[in-house]
N, C-alpha and C positions, 0 to 999 in steps of 0.2 A: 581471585576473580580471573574467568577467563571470557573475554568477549569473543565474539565472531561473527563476523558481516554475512547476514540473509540477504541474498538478493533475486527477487520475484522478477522473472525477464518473461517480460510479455510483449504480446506480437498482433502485428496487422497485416497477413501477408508478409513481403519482407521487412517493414519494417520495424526494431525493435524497441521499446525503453523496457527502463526497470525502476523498481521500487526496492531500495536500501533500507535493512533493520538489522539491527545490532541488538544482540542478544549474549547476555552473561548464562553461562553455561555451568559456573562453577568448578567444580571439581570432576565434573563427568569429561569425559574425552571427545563428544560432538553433541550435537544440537538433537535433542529427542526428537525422533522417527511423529511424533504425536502430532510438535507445534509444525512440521512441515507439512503433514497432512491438512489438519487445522488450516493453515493460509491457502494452501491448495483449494480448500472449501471455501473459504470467504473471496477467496476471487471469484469461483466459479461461480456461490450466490449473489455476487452483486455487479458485478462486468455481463459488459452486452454481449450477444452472442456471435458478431463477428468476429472479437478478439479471444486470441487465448493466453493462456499462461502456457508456458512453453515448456521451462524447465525453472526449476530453485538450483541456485548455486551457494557453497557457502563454504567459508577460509576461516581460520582466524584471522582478528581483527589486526592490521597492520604487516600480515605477513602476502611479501608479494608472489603472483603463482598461487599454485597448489591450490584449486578449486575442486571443490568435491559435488558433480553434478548429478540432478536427481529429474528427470526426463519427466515430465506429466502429458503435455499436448492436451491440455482439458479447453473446451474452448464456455466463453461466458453461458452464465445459466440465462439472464435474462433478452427475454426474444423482446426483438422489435417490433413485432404483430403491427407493420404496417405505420409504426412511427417511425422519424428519424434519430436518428444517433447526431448529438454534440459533436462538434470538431476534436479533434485531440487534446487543444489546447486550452477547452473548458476541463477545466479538473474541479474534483472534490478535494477539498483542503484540510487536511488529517489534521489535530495540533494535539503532539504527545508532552502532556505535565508531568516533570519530575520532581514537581511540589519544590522548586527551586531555581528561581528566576524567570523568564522566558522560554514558552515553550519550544519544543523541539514540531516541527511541519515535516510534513510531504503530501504531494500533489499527485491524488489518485485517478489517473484518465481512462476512460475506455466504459464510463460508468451513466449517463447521461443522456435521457430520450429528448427531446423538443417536449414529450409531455411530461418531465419531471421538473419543471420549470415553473412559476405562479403566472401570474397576472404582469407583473411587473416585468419579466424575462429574465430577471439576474438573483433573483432569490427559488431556490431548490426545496421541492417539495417537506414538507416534516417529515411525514410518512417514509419516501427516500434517505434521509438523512437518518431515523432511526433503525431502520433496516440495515444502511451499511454500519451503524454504530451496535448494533445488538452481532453482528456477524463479525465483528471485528474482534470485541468482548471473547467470544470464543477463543478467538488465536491466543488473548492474554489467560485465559482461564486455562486453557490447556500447558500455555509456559509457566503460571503458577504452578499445577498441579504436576508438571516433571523439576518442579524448583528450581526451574531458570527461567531469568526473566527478560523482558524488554529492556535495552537502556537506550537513554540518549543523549547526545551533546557530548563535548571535549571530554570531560571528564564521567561520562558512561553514568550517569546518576540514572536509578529506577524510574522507570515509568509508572504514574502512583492513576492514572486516569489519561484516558483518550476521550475528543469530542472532536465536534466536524462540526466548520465552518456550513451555514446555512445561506451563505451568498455562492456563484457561480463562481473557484477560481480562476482568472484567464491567464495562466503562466506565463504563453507570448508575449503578455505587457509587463511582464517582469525583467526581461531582459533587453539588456540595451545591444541597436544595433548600427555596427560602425556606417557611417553614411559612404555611400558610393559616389564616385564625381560623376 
């Protein structure tokens, strides 16, 4: 088993976050050229078209340094046509099952019109949800098909199924903030 941390650093202007994937690679020597393309494509079809993906970086898992960067600057596929874009802080809520205990999350932002939203405001269109679920499928079907896979949690267990939460998630109320005098 050889892991190593994918990290998708995406962009607003200056500012950045990223989306963390760990991926057992096996017995090959880096992450196939495939799955990195692959995620390049499922950002660019499901991120709005202000933001981009900037670059993938990716180490072995636990070694510090030594990042190996791969430049894209693709900016989102989907246009605004006149809607607005979600704050940053509404995310889509990835939950990766490695068919053993609690899933593994991450909180996908930059994805989110005012019209992907229902009637109620906090539940996200089906249609949107299975678009980014059917584009997501790809990145795993392509690390099947180079025999390395997704893993997740302490102990790197396979990813057996991805699904997405169907509520808004609003990560800023996930963290707690020291109060000021």
């Amino acid at each position: 088993m050889a892991v190593w941390e994918v990290r998708a650093v995406l962009s607003n202007g200056s500012r950045e976050w990223s989306n963390v994937y760990h991926i057992d690679i096996g017995a090959d020597t880096d992450v196939d050229p495939t799955i990195l393309s692959e995620l390049a494509t499922f950002y660019n079809a499901v991120m709005l078209s202000p933001f981009a993906l900037d670059r993938i970086i990716r180490r072995p898992a636990g070694v510090a340094g030594a990042f190996i960067i791969a430049s894209y600057g693709v900016f989102g596929g989907r246009a605004l046509a006149g809607n607005l874009a979600l704050p940053l802080f509404n995310t889509v809520k990835m939950l990766l099952d490695s068919g053993a205990g609690r899933p593994g999350f991450k909180f996908l932002r930059g994805m989110l019109l005012n019209v992907d939203l229902d009637d109620s405001q906090s539940s996200i269109d089906p249609a949107v949800i299975s678009d980014i679920n059917i584009a997501f499928d790809d990145v795993l079907n392509a690390a099947s098909a180079a025999s390395q896979l997704f893993v997740e949690g302490s102990s790197f267990a396979p990813i057996v199924s991805t699904s997405f939460e169907a509520l808004v998630a609003m990560r800023q109320l996930h963290r707690k903030r020291r109060a000021t005098p």
